[in-house]
C-alpha positions in Angstrom: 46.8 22.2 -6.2 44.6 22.4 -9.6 40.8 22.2 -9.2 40.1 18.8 -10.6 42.9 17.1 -8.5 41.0 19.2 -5.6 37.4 17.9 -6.0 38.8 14.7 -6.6 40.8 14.4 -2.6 37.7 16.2 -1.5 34.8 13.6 -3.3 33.4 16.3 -5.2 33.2 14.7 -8.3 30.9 16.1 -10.9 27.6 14.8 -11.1 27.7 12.1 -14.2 25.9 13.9 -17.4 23.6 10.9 -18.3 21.8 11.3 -14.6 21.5 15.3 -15.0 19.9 14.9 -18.3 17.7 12.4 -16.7 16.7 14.9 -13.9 16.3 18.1 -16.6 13.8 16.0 -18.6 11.9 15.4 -15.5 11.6 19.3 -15.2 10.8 19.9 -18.9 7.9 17.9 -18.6 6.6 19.3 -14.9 7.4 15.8 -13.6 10.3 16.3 -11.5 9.5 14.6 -7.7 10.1 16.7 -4.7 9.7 16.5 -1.0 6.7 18.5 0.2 6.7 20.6 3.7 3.8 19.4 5.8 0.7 20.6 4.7 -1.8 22.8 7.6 -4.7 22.2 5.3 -7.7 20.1 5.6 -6.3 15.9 4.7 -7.7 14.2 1.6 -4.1 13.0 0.9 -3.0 10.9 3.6 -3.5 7.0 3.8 -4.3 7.4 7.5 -8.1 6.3 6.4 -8.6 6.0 10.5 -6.7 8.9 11.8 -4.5 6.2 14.1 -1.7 7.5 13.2 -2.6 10.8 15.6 -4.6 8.3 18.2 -3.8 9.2 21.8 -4.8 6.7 23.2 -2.7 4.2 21.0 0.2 6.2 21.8 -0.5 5.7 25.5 -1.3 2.4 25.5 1.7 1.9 23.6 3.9 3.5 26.2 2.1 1.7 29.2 2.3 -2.1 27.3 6.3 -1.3 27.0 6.7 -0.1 30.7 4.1 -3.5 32.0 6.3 -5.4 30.0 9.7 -4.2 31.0 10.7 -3.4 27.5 12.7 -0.4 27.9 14.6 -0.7 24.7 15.0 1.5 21.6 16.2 -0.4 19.1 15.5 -4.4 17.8 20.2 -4.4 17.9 19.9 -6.8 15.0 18.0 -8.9 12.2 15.4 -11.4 13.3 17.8 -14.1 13.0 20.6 -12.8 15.1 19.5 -11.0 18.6 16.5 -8.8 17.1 13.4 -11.0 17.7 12.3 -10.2 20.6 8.7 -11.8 22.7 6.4 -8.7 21.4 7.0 -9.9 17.4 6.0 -13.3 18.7 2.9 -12.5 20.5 1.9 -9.7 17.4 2.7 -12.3 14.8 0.3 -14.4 17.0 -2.4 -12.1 17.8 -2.6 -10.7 13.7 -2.6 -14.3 12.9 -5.8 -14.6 14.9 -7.3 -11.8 13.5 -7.0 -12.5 10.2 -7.9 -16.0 10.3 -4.5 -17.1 9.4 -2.3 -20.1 10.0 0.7 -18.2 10.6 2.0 -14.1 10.2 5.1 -13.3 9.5 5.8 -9.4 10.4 8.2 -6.9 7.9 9.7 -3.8 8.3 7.4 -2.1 5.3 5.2 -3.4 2.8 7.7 -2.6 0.4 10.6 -5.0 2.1 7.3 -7.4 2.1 6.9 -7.2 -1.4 10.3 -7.3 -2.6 10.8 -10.5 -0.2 7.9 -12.7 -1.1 8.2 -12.3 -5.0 12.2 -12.4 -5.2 12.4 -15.6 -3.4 9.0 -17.8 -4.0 8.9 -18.3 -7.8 11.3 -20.1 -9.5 13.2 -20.4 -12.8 10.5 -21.9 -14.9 7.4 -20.8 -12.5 5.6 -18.3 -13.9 4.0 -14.9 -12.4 0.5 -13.3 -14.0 0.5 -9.8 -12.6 -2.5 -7.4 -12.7 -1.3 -4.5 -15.2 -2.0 -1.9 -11.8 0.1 -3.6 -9.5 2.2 -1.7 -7.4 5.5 -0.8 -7.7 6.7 -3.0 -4.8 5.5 -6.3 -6.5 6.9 -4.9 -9.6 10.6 -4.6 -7.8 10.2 -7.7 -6.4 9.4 -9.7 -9.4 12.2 -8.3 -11.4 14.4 -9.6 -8.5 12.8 -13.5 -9.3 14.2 -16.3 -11.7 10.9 -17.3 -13.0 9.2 -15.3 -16.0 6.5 -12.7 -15.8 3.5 -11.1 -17.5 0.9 -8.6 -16.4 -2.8 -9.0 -17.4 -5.1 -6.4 -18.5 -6.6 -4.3 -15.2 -9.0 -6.6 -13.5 -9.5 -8.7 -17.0 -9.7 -12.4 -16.2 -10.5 -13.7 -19.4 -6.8 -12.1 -20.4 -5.9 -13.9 -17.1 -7.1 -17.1 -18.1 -5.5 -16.7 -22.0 -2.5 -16.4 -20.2 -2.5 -19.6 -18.4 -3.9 -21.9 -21.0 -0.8 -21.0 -23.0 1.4 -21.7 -19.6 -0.6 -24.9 -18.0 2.4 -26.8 -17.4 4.2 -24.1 -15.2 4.0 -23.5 -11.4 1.7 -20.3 -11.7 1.3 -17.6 -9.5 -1.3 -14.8 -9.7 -0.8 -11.4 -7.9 -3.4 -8.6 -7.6 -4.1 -6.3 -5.1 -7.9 -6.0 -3.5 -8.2 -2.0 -3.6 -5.8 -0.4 -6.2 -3.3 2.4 -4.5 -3.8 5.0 -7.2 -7.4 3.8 -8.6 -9.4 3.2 -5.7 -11.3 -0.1 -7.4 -11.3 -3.5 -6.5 -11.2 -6.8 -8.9 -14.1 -9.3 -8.5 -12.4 -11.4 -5.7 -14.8 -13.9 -5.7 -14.3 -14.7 -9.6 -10.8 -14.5 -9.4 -10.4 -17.0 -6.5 -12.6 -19.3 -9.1 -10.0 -18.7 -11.8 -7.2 -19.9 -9.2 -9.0 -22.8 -8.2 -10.2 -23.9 -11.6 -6.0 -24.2 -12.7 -4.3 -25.2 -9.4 -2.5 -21.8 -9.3 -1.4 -19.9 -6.5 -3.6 -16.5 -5.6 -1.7 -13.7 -3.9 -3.5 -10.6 -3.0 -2.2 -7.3 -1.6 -4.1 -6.0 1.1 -2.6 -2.4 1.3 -5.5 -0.6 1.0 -8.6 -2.7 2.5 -6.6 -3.1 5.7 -9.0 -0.6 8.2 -11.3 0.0 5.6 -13.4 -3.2 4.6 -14.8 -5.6 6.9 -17.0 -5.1 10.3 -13.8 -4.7 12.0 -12.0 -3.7 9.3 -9.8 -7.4 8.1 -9.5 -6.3 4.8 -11.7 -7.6 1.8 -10.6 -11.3 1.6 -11.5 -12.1 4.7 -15.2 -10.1 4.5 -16.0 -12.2 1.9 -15.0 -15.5 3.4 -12.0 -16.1 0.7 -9.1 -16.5 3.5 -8.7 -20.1 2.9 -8.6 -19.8 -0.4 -5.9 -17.4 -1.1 -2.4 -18.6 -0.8 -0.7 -15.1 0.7 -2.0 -12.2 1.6 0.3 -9.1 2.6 -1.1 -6.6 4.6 0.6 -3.5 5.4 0.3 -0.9 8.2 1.3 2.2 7.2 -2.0 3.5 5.7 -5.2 2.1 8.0 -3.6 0.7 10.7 -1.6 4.0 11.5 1.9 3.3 12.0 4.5 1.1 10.0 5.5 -2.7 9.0 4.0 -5.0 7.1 2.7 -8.9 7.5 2.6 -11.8 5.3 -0.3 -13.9 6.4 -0.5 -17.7 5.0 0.7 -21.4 5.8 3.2 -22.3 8.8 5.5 -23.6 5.7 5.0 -20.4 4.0 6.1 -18.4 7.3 9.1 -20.9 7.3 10.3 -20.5 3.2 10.3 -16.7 4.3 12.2 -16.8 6.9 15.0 -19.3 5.4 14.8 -17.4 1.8 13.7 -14.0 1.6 16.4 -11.7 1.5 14.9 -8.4 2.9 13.9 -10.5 5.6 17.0 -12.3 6.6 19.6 -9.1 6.5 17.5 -6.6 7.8 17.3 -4.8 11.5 14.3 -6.1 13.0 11.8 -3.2 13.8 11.9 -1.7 17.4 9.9 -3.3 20.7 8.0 0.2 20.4 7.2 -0.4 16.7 6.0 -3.7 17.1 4.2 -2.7 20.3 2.3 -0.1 17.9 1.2 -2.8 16.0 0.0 -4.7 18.4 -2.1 -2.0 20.0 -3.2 -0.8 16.8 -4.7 -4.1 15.7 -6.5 -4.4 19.3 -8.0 -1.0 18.5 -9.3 -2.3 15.0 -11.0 -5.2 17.1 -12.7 -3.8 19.9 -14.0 -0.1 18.4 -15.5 -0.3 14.8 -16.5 3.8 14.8 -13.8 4.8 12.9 -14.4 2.0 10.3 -18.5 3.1 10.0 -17.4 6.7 10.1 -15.3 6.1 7.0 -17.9 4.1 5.5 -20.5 6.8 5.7 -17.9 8.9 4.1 -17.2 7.1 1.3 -21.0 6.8 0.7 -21.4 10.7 0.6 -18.6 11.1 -1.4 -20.1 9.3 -3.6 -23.5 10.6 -3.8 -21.8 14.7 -3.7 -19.9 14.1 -6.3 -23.0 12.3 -8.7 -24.8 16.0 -7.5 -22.1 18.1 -8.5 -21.9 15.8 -12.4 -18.1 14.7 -11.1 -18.9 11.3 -11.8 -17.4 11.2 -15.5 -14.1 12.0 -13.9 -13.7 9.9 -11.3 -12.6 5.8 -11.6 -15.2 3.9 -9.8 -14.6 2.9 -6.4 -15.7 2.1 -2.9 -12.9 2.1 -1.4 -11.2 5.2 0.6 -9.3 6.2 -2.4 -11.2 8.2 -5.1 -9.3 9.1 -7.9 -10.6 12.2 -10.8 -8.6 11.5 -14.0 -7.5 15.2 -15.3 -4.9 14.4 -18.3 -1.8 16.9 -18.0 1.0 17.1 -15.7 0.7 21.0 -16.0 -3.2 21.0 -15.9 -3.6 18.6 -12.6 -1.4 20.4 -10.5 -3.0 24.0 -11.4 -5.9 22.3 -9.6 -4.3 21.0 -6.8 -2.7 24.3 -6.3 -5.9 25.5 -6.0 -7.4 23.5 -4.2 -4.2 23.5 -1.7 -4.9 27.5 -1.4 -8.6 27.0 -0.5 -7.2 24.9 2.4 -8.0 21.2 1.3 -4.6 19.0 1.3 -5.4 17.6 -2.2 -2.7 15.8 -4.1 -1.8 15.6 -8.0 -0.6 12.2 -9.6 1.4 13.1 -12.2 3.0 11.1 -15.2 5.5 8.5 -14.7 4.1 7.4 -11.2 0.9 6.8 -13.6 0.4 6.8 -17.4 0.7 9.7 -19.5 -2.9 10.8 -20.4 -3.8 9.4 -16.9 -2.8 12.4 -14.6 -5.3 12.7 -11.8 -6.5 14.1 -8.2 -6.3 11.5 -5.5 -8.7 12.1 -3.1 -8.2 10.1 0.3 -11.0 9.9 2.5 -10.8 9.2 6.2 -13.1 8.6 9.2 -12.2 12.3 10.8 -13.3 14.1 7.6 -16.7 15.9 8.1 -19.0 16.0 5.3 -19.2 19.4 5.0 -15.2 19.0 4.1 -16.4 16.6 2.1 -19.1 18.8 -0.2 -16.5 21.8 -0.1 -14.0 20.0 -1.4 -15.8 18.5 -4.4 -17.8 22.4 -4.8 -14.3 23.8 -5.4 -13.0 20.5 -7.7 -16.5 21.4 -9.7 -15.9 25.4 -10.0 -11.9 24.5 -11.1 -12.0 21.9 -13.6 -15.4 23.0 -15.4 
């Protein structure tokens, strides 16, 4: 038997040419994505802004609500719609609801399937979707997948915002930003943008990724500190980064929760998430409510972050932010990561952000504070960032 006609019976079929050319150009230009071992050194890269995601005692109280509850299952066995919803996704869609002040919650596997879901199935051909030029890859994907037409503002710039819908008054208009940027840190003037909305009937929609943990006495997210809730159509918060463990939740209207859960694809013909999953959630959310210290810690944190790195003369490099995320712009692929290497071998887990995930030019550190890092982490950190890069 010849060679070809061998790879062929046993699937080997050469990779096609157009996708390895694709892959050698992301290596020519020190861009090319890999996964990374776990890192032993000190965490400023994680989105576990809380350190719930290594709680104990969520883990136990976890275990003990399944065993109480007589949920000794491992898996959801099917979608939401079919035998996977289960009592615990009603009693956390209930209790998140609660917290957040909501009319109804509606829990996804990830923020991303959240995302994706919302944006492919709620505008329609001849609505129209004004997108913050920084939103995430998630609403990106998910607005691609809609019928109605699309176009991104300038970063936090409302008055492009508002150009944009006085040429598109007569459309169904949705606006979609996110209150603390993933790969930024900063946050848009909420309070202005909500006026915006309001002024032109449109409908605000505001990823809460980031603020989830991190803003707020008991950390709701920033809408709700500043007393917007009832003024925002959708919020999506998602629970992989403050909250510790995984999922997502649309928070809005009772018809809202019922348009997702008749349209939205990666809803409908998905697995629901496990009774242990959703427990998580659950318990996670109850910890959020009844012990604020990790949420003060964090603030404190961000504070002397702050003030080290105005010390040290970092503050030209940095975007501004108060958030958990703090970003130092260092242009070059090949440049940012000698850094983070560096950084990496003086024991702080410091990632680069390289070109495509951001703009070329825009390269950067992404520091990610958390309630469990001490500040004299903190000043080392930025000591070692000051000796590299000047």
């Amino acid at each position: 038997m010849n060679r070809k006609r061998c790879l062929f019976l046993c699937g080997m079929r050469k990779f096609p040419e157009n996708l390895s050319a694709k892959l050698e150009r992301r290596k020519q230009n020190n861009a090319l994505r890999q996964l990374p071992l776990s890192s032993k050194g000190i965490d400023f890269a994680s989105n576990d802004y809380l350190g719930l995601s290594k709680s104990k005692t969520i883990f136990y109280e976890t275990h003990r609500y399944l065993i109480e509850n007589n949920e000794i299952q491992n898996g959801a066995t099917g979608s939401r719609l079919l035998s996977g919803n289960h009592k615990l996704y009603l009693e956390t869609e209930n209790f998140i609801a609660q917290f957040h002040k909501s009319e109804s919650a509606l829990i996804f596997n990830s923020g991303y399937d959240a995302n994706v879901g919302f944006f492919s199935s709620l505008p329609q051909k001849g609505d129209l979707i004004l997108y913050d030029e920084l939103c995430h890859a998630s609403i990106r994907d998910g607005i691609q997948l809609s019928n109605a037409k699309a176009y991104k503002f300038n970063h936090n710039d409302f008055e492009d915002l508002e150009r944009l819908i006085l040429r598109n008054q007569n459309s169904v208009i949705y606006i979609v930003t996110e209150s603390v940027f993933s790969m930024d840190g900063d946050t848009p003037n909420l309070e202005e943008l909500v006026r915006v909305s309001d002024k032109y009937n449109c409908y605000l929609v505001i990823d809460e990724a980031h603020a989830l943990g991190v803003f707020g006495s008991t950390g709701e997210g920033l809408v709700q500190m500043l007393g917007l809730q009832e003024l925002v159509f959708a919020r999506i918060m998602t629970f992989g980064k403050g909250l510790g463990c995984h999922g997502a939740a649309i928070l809005g209207s009772q018809e809202l929760r019922d348009y997702l859960v008749n349209f939205s694809r990666s809803f409908i013909y998905t697995t629901g998430l496990s009774p242990h999953s959703v427990a998580t959630i659950l318990v996670a959310y109850q910890h959020l409510k009844n012990d604020s210290a990790p949420i003060l810690k964090l603030r404190e944190n961000i504070v002397f972050f702050n003030q080290q790195k105005n010390l040290l003369s970092l503050k030209p490099l940095f975007v501004r932010s108060k958030s958990a995320i703090q970003s130092a712009v260092i242009p070059g692929n090949e440049r940012v990561k000698s850094i983070a290497n560096q950084l990496q071998e003086k024991g702080f887990d410091v990632k680069a952000i390289l070109s495509p995930t951001v703009p070329e030019g825009q390269e950067r550190l992404r520091f990610c504070l958390h309630s469990f890092n001490s500040k004299e982490e903190i000043s080392e950190v930025l000591r070692f960032l000051s000796t590299f890069v000047f």
